[in-house]
C-alpha positions in Angstrom: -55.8 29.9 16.0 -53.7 28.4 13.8 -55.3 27.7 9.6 -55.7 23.7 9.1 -53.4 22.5 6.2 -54.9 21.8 3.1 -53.8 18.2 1.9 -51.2 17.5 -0.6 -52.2 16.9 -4.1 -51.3 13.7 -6.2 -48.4 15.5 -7.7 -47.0 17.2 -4.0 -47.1 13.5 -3.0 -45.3 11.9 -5.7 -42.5 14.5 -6.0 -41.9 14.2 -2.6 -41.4 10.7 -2.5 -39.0 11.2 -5.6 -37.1 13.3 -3.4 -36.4 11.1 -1.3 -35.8 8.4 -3.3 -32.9 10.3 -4.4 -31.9 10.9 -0.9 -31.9 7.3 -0.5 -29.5 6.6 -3.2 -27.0 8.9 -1.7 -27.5 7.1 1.7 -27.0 3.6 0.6 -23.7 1.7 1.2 -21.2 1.2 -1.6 -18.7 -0.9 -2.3 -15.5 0.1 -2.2 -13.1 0.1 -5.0 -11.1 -2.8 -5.1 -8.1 -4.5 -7.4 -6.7 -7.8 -7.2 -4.7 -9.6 -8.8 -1.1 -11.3 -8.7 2.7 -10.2 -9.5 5.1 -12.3 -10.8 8.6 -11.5 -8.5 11.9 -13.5 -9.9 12.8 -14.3 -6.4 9.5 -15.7 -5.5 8.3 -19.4 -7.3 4.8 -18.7 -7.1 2.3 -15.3 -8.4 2.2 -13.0 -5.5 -1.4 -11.9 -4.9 -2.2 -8.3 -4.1 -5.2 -6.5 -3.0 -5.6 -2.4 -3.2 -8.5 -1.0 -1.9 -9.2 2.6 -2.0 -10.9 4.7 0.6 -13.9 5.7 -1.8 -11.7 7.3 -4.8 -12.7 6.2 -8.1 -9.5 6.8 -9.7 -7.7 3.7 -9.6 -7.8 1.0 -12.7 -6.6 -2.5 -12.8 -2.9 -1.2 -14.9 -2.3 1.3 -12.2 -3.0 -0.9 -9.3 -1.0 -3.3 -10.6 1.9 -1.2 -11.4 1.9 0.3 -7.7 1.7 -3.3 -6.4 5.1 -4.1 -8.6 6.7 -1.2 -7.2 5.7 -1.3 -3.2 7.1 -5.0 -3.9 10.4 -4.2 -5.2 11.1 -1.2 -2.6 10.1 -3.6 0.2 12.7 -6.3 -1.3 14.8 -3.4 -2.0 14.6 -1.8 1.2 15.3 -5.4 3.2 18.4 -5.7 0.9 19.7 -2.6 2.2 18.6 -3.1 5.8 20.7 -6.5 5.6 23.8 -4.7 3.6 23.4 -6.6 0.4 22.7 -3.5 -1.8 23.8 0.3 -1.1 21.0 2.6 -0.5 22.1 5.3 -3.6 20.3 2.5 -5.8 17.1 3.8 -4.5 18.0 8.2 -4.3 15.0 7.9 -7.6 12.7 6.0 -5.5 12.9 7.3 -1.8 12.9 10.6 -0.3 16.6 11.3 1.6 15.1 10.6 5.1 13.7 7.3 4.5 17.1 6.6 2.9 18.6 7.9 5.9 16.5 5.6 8.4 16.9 2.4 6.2 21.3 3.0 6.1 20.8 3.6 10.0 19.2 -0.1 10.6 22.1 -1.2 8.0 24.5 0.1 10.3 22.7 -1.4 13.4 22.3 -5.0 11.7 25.8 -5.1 10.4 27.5 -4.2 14.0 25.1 -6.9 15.5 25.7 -9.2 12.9 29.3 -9.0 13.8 28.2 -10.4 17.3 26.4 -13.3 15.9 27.9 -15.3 12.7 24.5 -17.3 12.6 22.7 -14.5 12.2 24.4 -12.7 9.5 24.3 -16.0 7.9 20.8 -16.3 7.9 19.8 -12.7 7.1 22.5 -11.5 4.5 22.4 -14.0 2.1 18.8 -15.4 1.4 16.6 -13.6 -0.7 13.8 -11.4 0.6 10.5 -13.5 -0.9 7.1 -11.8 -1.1 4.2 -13.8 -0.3 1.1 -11.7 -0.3 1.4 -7.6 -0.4 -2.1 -5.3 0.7 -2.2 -1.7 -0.1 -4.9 1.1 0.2 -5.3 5.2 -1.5 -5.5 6.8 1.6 -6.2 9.8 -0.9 -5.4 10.0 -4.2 -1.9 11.0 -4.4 -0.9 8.0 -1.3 -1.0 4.9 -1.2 -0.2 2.7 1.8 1.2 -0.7 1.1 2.3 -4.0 3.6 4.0 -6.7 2.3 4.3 -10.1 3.6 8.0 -11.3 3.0 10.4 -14.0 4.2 14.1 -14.1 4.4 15.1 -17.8 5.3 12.6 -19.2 7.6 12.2 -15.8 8.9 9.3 -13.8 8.2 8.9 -9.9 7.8 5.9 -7.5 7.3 7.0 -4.4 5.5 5.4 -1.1 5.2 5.9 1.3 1.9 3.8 4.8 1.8 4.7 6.2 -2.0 3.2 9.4 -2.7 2.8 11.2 -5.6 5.8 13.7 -6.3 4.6 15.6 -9.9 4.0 12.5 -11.9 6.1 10.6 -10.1 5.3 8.0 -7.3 8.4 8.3 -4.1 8.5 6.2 -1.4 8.5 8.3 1.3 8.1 5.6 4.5 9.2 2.6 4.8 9.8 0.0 7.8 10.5 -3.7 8.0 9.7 -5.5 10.9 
């Protein structure tokens, strides 16, 4: 046979319920870091908005957010340029890792044999600006951030994906794709 438990005092009760008040704080929902705001591009007529998010790392301020929108901006721009032949891909040997360099002058190669094929196309590709419209990143972790950019060449438009990771205290592009 089994003793009967004694009941809890006044001061059992309350520190249990304090404990799990605390627990409660832990288990509610918070928001998730977030920055917006806009870029000003020279190709582009209008502010391009931007929106990083960050998958619960604290780390991220409004100057840094902004300063990684700027740059997965001017890589994707960049990178379209050398997709479509208008700039040489040593430009970005700083910016991009040596096989994301190697995959961008590979699509070069392919769009300038099939522009050859089509006049109208290289028309329309290689000599309009790339515009961005709207560019979306998130901190995967803290040294990665994933970015897609809306952009339009002509009437065409692209989305464009830029990973940059941090490299020391430097940010490298080390994916991109334009599609």
């Amino acid at each position: 046979m089994t003793a009967p438990i004694p009941p809890a005092s006044d001061e059992e009760i309350t520190s249990a319920f304090a404990i799990l008040d605390s627990f409660q704080d832990d288990l509610l929902p918070r928001p998730i870091p977030t920055i917006d705001g806009f870029i000003v591009v020279e190709s582009s007529t209008t502010p391009v908005p931007f929106h990083i998010t960050s998958c619960g790392f604290d780390t991220v301020d409004m100057v840094q957010g902004h300063s990684m929108a700027v740059s997965a901006v001017k890589l994707a721009c960049m990178a379209a340029d050398i997709m479509r032949g208008r700039v040489y891909s040593r430009h970005l040997r700083r910016a991009m890792t040596a096989p994301c360099l190697r995959r961008l002058e590979t699509m070069s190669v392919i769009m300038n044999n099939h522009s050859r094929i089509s006049p109208e196309l290289k028309a329309k590709l290689r000599y309009l600006p790339a515009i961005p419209h709207h560019v979306s990143g998130m901190f995967v972790n803290p040294t990665t951030l994933e970015t897609s950019s809306h952009l339009t060449i002509g009437p065409q438009h692209y989305w464009s994906n830029i990973v940059l990771r941090q490299r020391g205290c430097r940010w490298v592009c080390t994916f991109a794709d334009i599609g």
